[in-house]
N, C-alpha and C positions, 0 to 999 in steps of 0.2 A: 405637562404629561401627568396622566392620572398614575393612580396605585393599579390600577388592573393592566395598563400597559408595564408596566415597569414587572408586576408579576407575571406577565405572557412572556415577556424577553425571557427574563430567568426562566420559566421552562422550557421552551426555545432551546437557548443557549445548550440547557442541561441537557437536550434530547442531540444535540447535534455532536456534542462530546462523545456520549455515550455510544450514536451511530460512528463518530470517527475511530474508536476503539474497536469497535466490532468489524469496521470495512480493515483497519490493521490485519486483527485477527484474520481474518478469511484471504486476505491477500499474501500473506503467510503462507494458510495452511494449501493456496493454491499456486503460490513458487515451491513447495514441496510435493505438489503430485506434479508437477510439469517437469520438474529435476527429475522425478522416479521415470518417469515415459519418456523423457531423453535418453535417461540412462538407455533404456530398453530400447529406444530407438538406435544407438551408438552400435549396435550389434548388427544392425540389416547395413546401417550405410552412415559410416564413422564418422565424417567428415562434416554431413549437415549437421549429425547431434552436438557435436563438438562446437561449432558455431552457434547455433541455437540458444545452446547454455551457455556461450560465451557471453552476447546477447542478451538475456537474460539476467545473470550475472552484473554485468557492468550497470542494468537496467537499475537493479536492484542496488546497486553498490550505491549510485547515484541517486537514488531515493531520498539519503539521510541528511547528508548537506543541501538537496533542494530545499526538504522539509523545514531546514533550520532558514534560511532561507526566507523563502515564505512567512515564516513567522516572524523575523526579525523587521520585514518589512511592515506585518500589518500590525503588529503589537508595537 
């Protein structure tokens, strides 16, 4: 393996870290407008909103130990 392979990886590497932080961020800041328009939706018709964010929720909940997860497996 040359030097210019071993330097494409590390950039690589560095761009897909950087994309994994930013797909955090944004998946974030879109379980926060989805919670805002349940809420809003929980006013026409209580029951699905309620669900939804339940849903949601647990979705969410379960995110963090997948994550650990996944990593402990590939590392």
């Amino acid at each position: 393996m040359s030097w210019a392979y071993i330097i494409a990886a590390a950039v690589v590497l560095t761009g897909l870290i950087a994309v994994t932080k930013l797909l955090r961020r944004m998946m974030f800041a879109f379980a926060i407008a989805v919670t805002v328009l349940l809420v809003i939706h929980m006013q026409t018709n209580p029951t699905e909103g309620v669900a939804a964010l339940a849903v949601m929720g647990g979705g969410l909940g379960f995110a963090g130990p997948f994550r650990r997860l996944l990593r402990r497996g590939f590392l």
